[in-house]
C-alpha positions in Angstrom: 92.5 94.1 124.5 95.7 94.3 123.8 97.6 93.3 120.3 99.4 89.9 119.9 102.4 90.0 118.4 104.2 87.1 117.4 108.3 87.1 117.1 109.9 84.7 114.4 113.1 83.8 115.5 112.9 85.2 119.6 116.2 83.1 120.5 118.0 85.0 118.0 119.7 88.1 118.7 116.9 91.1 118.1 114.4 88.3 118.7 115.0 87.7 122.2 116.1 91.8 123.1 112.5 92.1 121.4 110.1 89.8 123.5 111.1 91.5 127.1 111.4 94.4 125.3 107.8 94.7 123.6 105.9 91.9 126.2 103.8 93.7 128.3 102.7 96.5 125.7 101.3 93.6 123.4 100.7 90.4 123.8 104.0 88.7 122.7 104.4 85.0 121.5 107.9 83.9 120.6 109.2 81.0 117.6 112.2 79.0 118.1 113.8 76.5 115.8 116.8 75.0 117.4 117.6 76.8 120.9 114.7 77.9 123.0 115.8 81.2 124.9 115.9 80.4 128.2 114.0 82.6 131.0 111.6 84.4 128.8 108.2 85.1 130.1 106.0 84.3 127.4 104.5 81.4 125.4 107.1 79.9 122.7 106.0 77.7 119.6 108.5 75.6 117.5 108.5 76.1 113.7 110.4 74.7 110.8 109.9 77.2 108.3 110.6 74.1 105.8 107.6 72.8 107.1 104.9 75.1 106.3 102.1 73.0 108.6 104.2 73.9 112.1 104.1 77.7 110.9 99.9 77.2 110.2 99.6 75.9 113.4 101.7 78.3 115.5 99.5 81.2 113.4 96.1 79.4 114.2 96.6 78.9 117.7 98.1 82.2 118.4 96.2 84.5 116.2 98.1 88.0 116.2 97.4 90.7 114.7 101.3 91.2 113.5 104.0 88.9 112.6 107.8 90.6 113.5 109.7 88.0 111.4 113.1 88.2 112.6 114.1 84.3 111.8 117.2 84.3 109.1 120.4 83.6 109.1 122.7 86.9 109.4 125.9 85.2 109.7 127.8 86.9 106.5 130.5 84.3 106.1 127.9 81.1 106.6 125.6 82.4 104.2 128.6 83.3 101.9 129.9 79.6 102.0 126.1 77.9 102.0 124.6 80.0 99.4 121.7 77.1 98.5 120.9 77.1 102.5 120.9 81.1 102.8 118.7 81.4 100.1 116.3 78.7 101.7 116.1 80.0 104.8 116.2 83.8 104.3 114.1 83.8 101.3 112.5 80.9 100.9 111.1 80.8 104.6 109.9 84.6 104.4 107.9 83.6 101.3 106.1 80.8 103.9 105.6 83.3 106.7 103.7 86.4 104.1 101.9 83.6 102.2 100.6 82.1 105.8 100.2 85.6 106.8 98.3 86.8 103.7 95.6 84.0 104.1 94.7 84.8 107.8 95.1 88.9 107.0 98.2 89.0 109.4 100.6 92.4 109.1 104.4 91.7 109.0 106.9 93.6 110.0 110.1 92.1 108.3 113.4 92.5 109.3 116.3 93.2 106.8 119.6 94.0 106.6 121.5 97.4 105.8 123.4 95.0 103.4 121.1 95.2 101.0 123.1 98.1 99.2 126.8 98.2 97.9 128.2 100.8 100.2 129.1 102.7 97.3 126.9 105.7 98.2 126.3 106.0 101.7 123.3 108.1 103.6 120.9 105.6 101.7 117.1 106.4 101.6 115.0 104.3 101.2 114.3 105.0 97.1 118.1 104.0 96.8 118.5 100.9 94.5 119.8 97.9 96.4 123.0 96.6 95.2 123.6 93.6 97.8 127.6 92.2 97.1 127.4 89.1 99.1 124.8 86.3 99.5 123.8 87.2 102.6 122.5 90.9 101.3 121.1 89.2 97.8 119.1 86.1 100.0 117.8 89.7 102.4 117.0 91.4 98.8 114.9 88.7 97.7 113.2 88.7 101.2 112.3 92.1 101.2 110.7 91.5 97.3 108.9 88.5 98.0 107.1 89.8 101.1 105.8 93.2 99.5 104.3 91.1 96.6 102.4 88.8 98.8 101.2 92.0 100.1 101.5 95.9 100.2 101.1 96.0 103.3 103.3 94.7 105.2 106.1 96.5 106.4 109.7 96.2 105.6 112.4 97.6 108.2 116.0 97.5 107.3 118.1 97.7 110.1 121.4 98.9 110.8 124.2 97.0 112.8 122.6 95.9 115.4 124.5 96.6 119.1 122.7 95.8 122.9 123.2 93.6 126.1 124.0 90.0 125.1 121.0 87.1 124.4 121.7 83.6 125.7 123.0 82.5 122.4 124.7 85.2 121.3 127.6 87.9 123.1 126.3 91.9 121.8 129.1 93.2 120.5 130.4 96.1 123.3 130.2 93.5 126.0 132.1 90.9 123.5 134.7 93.9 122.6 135.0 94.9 126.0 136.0 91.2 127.2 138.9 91.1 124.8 139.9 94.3 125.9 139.8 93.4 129.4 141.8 90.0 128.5 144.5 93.2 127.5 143.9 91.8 123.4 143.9 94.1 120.8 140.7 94.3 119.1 140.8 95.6 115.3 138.5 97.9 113.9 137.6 99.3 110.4 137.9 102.9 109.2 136.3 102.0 105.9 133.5 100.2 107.0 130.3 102.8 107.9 127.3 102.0 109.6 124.4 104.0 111.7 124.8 101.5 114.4 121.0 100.7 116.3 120.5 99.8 119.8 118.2 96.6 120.2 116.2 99.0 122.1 115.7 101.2 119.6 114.2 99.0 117.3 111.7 97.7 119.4 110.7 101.2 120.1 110.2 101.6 116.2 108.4 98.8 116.0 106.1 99.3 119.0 105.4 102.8 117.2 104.5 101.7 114.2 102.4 98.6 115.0 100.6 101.7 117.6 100.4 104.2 114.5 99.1 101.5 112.3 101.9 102.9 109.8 101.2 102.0 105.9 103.2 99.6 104.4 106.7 99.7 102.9 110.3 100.3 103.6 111.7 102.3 106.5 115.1 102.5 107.3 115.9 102.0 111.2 119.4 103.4 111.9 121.1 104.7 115.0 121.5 108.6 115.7 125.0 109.1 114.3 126.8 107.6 111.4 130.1 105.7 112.7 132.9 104.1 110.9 133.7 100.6 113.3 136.8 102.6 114.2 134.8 105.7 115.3 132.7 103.4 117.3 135.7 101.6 119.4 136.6 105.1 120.1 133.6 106.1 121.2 134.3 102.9 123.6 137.6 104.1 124.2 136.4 107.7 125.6 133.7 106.2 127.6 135.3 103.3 129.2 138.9 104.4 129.5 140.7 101.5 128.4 143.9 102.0 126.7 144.0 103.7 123.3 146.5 101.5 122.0 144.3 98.1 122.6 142.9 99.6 119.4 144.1 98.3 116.2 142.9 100.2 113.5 142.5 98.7 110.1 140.8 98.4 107.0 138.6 95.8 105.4 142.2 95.0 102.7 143.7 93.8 105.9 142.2 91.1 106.0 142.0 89.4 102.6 139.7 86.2 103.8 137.4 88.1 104.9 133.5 88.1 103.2 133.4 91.2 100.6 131.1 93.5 103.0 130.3 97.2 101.9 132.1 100.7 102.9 129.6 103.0 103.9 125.9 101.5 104.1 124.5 104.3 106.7 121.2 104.9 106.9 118.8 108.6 106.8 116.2 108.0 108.8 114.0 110.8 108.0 111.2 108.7 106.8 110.7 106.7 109.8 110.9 109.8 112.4 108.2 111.4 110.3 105.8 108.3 109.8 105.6 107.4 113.7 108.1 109.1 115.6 111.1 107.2 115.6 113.7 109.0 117.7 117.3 106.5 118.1 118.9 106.8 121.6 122.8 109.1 121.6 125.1 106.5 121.1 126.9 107.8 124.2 123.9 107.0 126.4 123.9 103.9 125.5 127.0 103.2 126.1 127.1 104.9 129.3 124.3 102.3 130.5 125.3 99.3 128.7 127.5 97.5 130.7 126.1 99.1 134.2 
């Protein structure tokens, strides 16, 4: 019999990349609040995580064995503006999913952010102290620390910048790039902002392998293979898709003084996760080599 896996928020970004990606393998059941995805092929349940009773009943007439809880709201400048909201729904409504959980002795794999940490440091493991600077990476922080007291052992997986073929609600960011490019705009990117940029695809591989390894609980980090300033990356675009070098605009984060306080350098070693169940990231040059095929 195979595992059931339910998805919090599957018509979000990873969410949606991870019910094609991981139905078939498990038994996968998707949550929606607002927008249900359309064309997926599974079985979709709408929750209000303010509403603890819709989340109850969703569990009870589901039953996994894990919980992926992807539902939050990642977008750094709303969070920044509506901290009371942020808070409500990033921590608030992780702290109804692992108390819900904890009752029926559901596993959750929780989704956070690479934000959590000040990008003073770089190559972070994951003993590093958190040091979120905006309210998007202190509502994540207080995720993360709410759902390993309910319980031990559920799993925590930070994840990097996130990159992959668009979801019905939102463009992924080479195809979204490479549109502006092909409009002939020039599209700026950052030299001093760092990441170990992950392929949707990638993390549903290392979540497949650890729900398959039964991996303890705790936090992994789940990066891509290299670690990539945002300028780096457009080059890597550059090389593989030939557009013209000077459609690049590079820049740095002081360019733009409205602009969110986000950290420098927030990559991610992944050492732990490659020796607890396998994980093994995709080339970043494969990916984009396939990507938009």
């Amino acid at each position: 019999m195979k595992t059931r896996v339910l998805i919090t928020g599957a018509a979000g970004f990873l969410g949606y990349h991870l019910v094609f990606l991981l139905n078939g393998d498990f038994e996968v059941a998707g949550t929606f609040h607002n927008h249900l995805a359309s064309a997926v092929p599974v079985q979709f349940f709408k929750i209000d995580l303010a509403q603890p009773v819709t989340v109850e009943d969703c569990i009870e007439r589901f039953k996994p064995g894990y919980v992926v809880h992807c539902a939050a709201s990642a977008d750094v400048d709303w969070c920044e503006k509506n901290p009371d909201e942020a808070m409500a729904i990033n921590r608030d409504g992780s702290v109804v999913i692992a108390e819900i959980c904890a009752r029926h002795g559901i596993r959750i794999i929780h989704i956070s952010t690479d934000l959590v940490f000040d990008g003073e440091k770089g190559d972070y493991i994951e003993s590093d102290l958190p040091n979120p600077i905006n309210v998007y990476g202190k509502s994540k922080l207080a995720a993360e620390e709410t759902v390993s007291d309910i319980s031990s052992d559920n799993i925590i997986f930070r994840v990097a910048l996130l990159y992959g073929p668009d979801s019905p609600h939102k463009k992924g960011y080479v195809k979204d790039t490479m549109d502006k490019i092909r409009r002939g705009e020039r599209v700026r990117f950052f030299a001093d902002q760092i990441r170990t940029p992950l392929y949707t695809a990638d993390a549903a591989q290392a979540i497949e392998s650890a729900i398959n390894t039964n991996t303890p609980g705790g936090i992994y980090h789940i990066g891509g293979a290299e670690k990539l300033s945002r300028l780096q990356f457009g080059l890597k675009m550059q090389e593989i898709y030939g557009f013209e070098k000077d459609l690049i605009l590079p820049s740095i984060m002081a360019d733009v003084p409205s602009m969110v306080a986000r950290p420098k350098d927030v990559s991610f070693v992944i050492s732990k996760a490659t020796q607890s169940f396998g994980y093994l990231p995709t080339p970043l040059h494969s990916v984009l080599k396939t990507i938009l095929a």
